[in-house]
KOLRO-880298 format. One line per 2 residues: for each residue z, x, y of C-alpha. Coordinates in Angstrom, 2 decimals, always signed. Layout:
<rs>
Z/X/Y  ...
</rs>
This chain:
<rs>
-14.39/+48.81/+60.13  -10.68/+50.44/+59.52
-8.42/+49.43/+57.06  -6.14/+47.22/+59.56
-9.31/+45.49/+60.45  -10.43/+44.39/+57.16
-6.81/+43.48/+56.26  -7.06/+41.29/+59.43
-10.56/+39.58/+58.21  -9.43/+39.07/+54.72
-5.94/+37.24/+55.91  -7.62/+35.02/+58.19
-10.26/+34.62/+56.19  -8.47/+33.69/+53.07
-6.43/+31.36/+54.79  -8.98/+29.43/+56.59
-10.14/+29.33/+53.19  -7.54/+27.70/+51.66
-6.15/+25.30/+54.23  -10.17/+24.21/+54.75
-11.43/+21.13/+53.14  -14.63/+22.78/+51.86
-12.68/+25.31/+49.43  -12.45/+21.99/+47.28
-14.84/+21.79/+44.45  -17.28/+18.15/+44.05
-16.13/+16.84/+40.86  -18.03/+13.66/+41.16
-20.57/+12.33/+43.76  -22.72/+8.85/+44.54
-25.17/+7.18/+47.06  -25.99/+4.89/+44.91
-29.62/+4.83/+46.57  -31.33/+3.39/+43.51
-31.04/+0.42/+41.76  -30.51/+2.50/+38.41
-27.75/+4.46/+39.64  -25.70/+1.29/+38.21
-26.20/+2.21/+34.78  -23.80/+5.05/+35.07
-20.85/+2.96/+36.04  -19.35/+0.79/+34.13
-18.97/-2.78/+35.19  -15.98/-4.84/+33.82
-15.56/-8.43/+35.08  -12.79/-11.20/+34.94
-12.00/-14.22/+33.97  -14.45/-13.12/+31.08
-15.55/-16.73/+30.77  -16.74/-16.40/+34.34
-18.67/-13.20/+33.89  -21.80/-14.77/+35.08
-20.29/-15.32/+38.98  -19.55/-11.68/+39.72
-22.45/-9.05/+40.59  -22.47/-5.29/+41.22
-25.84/-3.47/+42.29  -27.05/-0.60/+43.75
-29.98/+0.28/+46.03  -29.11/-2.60/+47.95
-30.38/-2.51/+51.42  -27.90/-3.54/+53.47
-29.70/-3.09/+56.96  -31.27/-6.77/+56.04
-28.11/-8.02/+57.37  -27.80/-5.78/+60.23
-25.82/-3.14/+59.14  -25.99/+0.11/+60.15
-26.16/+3.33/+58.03  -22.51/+4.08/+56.60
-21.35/+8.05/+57.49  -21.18/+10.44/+55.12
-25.43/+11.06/+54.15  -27.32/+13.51/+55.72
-30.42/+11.37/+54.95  -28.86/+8.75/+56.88
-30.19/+5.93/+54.69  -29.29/+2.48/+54.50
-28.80/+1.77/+50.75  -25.75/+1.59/+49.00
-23.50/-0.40/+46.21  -23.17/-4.17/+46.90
-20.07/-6.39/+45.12  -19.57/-9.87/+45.21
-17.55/-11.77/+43.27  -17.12/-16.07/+42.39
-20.62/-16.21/+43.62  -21.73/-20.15/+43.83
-24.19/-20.88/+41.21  -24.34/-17.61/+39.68
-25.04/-14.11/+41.08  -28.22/-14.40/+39.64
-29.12/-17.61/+41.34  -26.79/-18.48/+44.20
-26.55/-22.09/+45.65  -25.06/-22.89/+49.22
-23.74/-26.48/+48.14  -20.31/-25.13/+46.91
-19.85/-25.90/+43.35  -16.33/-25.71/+41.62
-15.39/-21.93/+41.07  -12.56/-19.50/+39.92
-10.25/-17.08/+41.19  -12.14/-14.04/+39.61
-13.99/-10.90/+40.31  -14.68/-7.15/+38.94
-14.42/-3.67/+39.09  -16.65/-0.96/+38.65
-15.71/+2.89/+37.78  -18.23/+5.90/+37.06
-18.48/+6.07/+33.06  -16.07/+8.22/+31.12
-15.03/+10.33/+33.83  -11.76/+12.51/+34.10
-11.17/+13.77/+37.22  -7.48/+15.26/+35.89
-4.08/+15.13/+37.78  -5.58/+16.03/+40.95
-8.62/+14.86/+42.69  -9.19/+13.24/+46.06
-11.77/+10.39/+46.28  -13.75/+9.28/+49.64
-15.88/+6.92/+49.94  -17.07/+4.75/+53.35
-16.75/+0.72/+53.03  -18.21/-2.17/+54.46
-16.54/-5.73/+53.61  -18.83/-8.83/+54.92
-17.58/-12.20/+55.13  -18.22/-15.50/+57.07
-15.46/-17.41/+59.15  -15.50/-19.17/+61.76
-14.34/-18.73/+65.99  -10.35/-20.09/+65.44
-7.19/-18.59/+67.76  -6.82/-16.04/+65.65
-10.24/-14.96/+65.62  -13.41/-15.20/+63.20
-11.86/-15.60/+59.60  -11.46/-18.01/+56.91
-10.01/-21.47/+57.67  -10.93/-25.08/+57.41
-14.39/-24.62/+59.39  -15.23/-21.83/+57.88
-17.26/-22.73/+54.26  -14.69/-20.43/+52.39
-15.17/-16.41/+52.31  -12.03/-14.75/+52.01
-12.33/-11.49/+48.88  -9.88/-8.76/+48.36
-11.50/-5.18/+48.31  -10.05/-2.61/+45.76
-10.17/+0.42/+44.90  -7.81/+2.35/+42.54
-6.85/+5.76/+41.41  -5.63/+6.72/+37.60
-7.54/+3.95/+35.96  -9.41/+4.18/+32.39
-12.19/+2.86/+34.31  -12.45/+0.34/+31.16
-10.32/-2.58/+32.54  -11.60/-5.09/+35.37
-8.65/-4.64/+38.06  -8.90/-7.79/+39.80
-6.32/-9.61/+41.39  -6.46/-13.07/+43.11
-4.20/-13.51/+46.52  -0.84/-12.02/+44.94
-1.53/-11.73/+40.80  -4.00/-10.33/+38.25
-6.55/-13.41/+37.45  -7.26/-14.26/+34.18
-8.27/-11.17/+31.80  -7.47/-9.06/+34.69
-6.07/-5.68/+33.98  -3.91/-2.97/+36.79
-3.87/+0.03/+34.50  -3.77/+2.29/+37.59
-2.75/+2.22/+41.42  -4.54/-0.49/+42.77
-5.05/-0.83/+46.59  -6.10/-4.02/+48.24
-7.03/-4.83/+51.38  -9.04/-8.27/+52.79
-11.98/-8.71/+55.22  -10.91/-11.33/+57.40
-7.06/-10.44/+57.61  -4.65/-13.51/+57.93
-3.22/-14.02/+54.11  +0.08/-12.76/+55.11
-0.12/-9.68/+52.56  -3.62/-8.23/+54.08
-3.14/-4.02/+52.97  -1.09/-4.04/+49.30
-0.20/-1.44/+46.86  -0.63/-2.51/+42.80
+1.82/+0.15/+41.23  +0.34/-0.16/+37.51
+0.81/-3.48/+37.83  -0.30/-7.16/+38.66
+2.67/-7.38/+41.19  +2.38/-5.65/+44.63
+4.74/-3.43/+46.17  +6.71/-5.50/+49.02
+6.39/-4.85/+52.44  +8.87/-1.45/+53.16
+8.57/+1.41/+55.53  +8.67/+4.01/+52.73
+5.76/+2.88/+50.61  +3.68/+1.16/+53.86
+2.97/+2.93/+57.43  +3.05/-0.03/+58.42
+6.26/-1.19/+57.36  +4.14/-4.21/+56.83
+1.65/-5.79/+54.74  +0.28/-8.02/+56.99
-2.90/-7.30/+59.56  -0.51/-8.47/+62.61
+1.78/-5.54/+62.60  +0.48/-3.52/+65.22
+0.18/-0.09/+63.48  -2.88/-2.02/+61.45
-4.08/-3.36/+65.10  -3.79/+0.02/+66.40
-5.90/+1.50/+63.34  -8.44/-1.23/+62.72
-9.28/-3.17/+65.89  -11.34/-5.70/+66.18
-15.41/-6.12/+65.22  -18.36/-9.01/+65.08
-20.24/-9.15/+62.75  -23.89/-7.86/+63.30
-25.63/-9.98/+65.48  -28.89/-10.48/+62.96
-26.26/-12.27/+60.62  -25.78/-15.05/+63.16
-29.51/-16.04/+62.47  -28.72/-15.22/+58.66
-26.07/-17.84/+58.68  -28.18/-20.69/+60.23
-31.16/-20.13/+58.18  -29.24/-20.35/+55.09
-27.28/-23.39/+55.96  -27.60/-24.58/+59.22
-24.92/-27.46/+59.32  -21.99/-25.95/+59.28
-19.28/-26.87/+61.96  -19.80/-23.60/+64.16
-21.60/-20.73/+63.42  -19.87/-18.64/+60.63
-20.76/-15.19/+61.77  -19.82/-15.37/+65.41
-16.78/-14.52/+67.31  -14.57/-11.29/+66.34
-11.93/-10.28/+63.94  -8.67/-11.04/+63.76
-7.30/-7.26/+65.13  -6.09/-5.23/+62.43
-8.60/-6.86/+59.85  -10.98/-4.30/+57.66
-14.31/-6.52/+57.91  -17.40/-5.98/+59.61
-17.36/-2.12/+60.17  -17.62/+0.82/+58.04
-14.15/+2.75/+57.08  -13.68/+6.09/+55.64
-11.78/+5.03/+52.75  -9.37/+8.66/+50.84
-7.41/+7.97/+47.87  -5.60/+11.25/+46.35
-3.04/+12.26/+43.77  -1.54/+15.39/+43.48
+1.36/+15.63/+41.62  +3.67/+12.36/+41.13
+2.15/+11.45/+44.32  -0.64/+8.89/+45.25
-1.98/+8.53/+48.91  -4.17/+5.97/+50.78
-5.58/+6.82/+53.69  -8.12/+4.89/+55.90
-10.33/+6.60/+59.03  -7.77/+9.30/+58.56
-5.08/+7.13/+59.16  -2.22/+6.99/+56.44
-2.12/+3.41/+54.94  +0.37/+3.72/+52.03
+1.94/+6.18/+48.95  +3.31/+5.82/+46.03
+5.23/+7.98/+43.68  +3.67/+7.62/+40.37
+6.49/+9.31/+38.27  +8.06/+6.57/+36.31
+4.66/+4.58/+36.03  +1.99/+4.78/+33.19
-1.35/+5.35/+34.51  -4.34/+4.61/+32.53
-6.55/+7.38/+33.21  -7.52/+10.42/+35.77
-10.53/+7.86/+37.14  -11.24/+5.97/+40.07
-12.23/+1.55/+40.29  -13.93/+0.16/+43.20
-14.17/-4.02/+43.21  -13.82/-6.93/+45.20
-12.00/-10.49/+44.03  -11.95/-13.95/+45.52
-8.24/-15.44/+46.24  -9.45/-18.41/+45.95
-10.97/-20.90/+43.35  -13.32/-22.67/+46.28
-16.56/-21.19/+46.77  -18.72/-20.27/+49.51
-21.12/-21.83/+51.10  -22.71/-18.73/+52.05
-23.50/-16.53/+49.03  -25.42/-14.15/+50.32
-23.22/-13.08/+53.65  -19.81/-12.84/+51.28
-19.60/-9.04/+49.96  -18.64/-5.82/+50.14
-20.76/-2.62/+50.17  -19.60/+0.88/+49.16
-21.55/+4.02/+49.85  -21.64/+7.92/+50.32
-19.06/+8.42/+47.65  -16.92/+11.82/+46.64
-14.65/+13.15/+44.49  -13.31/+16.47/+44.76
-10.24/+18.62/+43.06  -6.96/+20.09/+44.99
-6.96/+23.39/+45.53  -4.45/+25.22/+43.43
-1.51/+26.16/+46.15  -0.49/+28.83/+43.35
-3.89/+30.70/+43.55  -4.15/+30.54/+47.70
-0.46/+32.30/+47.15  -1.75/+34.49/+44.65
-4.66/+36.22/+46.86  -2.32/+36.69/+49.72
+0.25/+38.48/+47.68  -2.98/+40.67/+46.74
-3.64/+41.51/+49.97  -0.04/+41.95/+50.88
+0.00/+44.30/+48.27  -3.90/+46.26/+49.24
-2.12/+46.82/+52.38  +0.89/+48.23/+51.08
-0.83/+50.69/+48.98  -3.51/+51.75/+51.43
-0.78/+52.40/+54.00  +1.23/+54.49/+52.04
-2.07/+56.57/+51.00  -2.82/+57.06/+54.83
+0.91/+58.17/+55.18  +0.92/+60.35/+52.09
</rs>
């Protein structure tokens, strides 16, 4: 091979190696395949008082209710990290008759990690929920036997505090130490895709902060990116055999479009520099720039909430389910820089050796 050759290969080569995904190093991963992977995240719950009615496991097989295997595994397995929060009764012992509950719900982070100042976090997500058929499709409403939770998931938390928020403000005990994200299953609560800056209050609705411009699942970017989905048709049986008087069926019909239930999404979160990213099946959702804000840590928070103080009458079909999870670092742009200035420089010395 001459010398203008290998300068060739290294060039390309270097720079296929630093604009590629795969240069970045795995800080942090989970399939949370076992039911003991749970003891190395730490669970924190809210209201405290309530602590009882919110459950986080793992190794939960979530092809029971017809789900297929999330992306993301080679092994292409079905098991993952199930959260549920104001469960009726009790996560331990749910009841379908609806007993008085609490806004409230959790959030779970992998213990004492520090990912530092820049790290990118995937992770594929499933939120489950019953409705019922209505105009604007299958979601909560009057027929429906309640089901509406916020999914979040945060970046920059202590992983210490439960971030959980009801329909527009921290519950009880609840905590928003880092930049909280919050989406719903069922759309149709007017603020359906939010940003949490450090705080209980959400960013408003703005075409700087939002790609939407919106925060509600009728602006037609979120159609665009999200669709609409049924729920898995084994669930329709699900719903009946667990309580089979409700008005209509709770499971059938499809989403309201632009709605994040029933259907797995690549969920990214990232933060390099003073700047925070949300992305969702490679689509940009929202950013934030984090330089005036106190964040709580260099860790990540996954969780669900209910908005709500009514529960459902269908504890086992209300959750959400997170699997096939990642964390990587940002390559250094200074050290891609740095190895092409080396071979600029190879190439300058070999060239005046061959002219010499």
């Amino acid at each position: 091979m001459t010398f203008r050759h290998l300068r060739s290969f290294l060039c390309v080569s270097i720079l296929g190696y630093c604009a590629s995904p795969a240069a970045a190093a795995i800080l942090y991963s989970a399939n949370f395949d076992n039911a003991a992977d749970i003891s190395g995240w730490t669970v924190n719950k809210a209201p405290t008082a309530n602590a009882a009615n919110q459950g986080a496991i793992t190794g939960f097989d979530y092809s029971t209710f017809g789900i297929p295997a999330a992306p993301g595994n080679a092994a292409n397995d079905t098991f993952g990290m199930r959260l549920r929060a104001n469960v009726p009764g009790g996560d331990a012992a749910p009841v379908t008759t609806r007993p008085a509950g609490t806004t409230s719900g959790l959030s779970v982070s992998p213990t004492g990690q520090n990912f530092g100042s820049d790290y990118v976090v995937t992770f594929y997500a499933w939120s489950n929920f019953n409705g019922a058929p209505n105009a604007s499709g299958l979601a909560d409403n009057a027929n429906s036997e309640g089901g509406t939770n916020n999914v979040m998931m945060a970046i920059g938390t202590s992983g210490t505090v439960p971030l959980v928020v009801g329909n527009t403000a921290l519950v009880t005990n609840g905590v928003m130490d880092g930049v909280g994200f919050a989406t719903t299953g069922d759309g149709g609560i007017t603020n359906d895709y939010r940003i949490y800056p450090a705080s209980g209050t959400f960013t408003p609705a703005n075409a700087t902060n939002y790609s939407a411009g919106a925060t509600g699942n009728t602006a037609a970017y979120y159609q665009g990116v999200f669709g609409t989905h049924t729920a898995p048709a084994a669930q329709l049986a699900l719903s009946t055999a667990e309580y089979g008087s409700d008005a209509s069926n709770t499971q059938a019909g499809s989403t309201q479009a632009g709605a994040f239930g029933f259907a797995w999404h690549k969920v990214e979160m990232s933060k390099f520099g003073n700047t925070v990213n949300w992305n969702v099946d490679d689509f940009p959702i929202a950013n934030l720039n984090v330089s005036t804000l106190t964040l709580g840590g260099n860790n990540l928070a996954l969780g669900v909430s209910d908005v709500n103080t009514s529960t459902t009458r269908h504890p086992s079909l209300l959750f959400t389910v997170f699997d096939n999870l990642t964390v990587t670092n940002i390559p250094e742009p200074a050290s891609c820089t740095l190895i092409g200035l080396s071979i600029a420089a190879i190439g300058l010395v070999c060239g005046r050796r061959r002219g010499a």
